[in-house]
C-alpha positions in Angstrom: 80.4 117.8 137.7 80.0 114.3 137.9 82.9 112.9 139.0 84.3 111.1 142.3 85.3 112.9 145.2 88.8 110.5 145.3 89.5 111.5 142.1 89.1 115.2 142.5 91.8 114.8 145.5 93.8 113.4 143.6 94.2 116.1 140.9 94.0 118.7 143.4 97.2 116.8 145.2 99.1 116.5 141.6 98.2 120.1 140.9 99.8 121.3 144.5 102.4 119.3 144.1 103.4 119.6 140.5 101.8 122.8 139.1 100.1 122.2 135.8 102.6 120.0 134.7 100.9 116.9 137.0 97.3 117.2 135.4 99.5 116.0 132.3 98.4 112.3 131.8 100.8 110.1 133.3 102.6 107.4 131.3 100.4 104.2 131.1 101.5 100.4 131.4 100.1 98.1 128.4 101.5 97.4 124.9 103.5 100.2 123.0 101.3 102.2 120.5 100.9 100.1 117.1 101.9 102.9 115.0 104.0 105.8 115.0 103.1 109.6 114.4 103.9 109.3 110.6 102.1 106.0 110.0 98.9 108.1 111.6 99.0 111.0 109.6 99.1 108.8 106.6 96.0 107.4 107.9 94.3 110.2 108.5 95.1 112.4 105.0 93.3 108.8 103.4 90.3 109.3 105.4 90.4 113.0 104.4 89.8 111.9 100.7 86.9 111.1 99.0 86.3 107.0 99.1 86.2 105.1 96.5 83.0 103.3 97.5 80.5 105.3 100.1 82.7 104.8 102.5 86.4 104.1 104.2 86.6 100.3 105.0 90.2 99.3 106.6 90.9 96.9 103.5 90.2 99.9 101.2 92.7 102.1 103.6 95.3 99.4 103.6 95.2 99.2 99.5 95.0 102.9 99.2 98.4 103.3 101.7 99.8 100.0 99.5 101.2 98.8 102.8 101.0 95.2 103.2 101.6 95.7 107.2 98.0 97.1 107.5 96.0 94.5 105.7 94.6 91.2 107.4 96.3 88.2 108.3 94.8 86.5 105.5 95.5 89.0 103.1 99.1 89.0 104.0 101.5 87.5 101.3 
């Protein structure tokens, strides 16, 4: 494996000390996710379908959705 020995103690610690539930990610600091569960299933059953052109742009997802919240800046009415 090619990993760090400090890091191995440290999941080896978690592990003892919290059974499998602390090799669970832990919460992280930074920004809230941008979308919710819903908005990326949406997402995701677009990319499922067929494209119009040969492929998936994000301007061609945000008109396909019809949500004005995913296009550009510029784009925004």
């Amino acid at each position: 494996m090619n990993t760090y020995p400090g890091r191995v103690s440290k999941w080896r610690t978690r592990f003892a000390r919290l059974g499998i539930e602390g090799l669970k990610d832990a919460p992280r600091t930074g920004p809230p996710p941008r979308y919710d569960e819903s908005t990326e299933r949406r997402i995701l059953a677009v990319l499922d379908e067929t494209p119009p052109k040969a492929t998936w742009t994000g301007k061609l997802v945000a008109k396909r959705l019809g949500d004005a919240s995913f296009a550009s800046p510029t784009e925004r009415p």
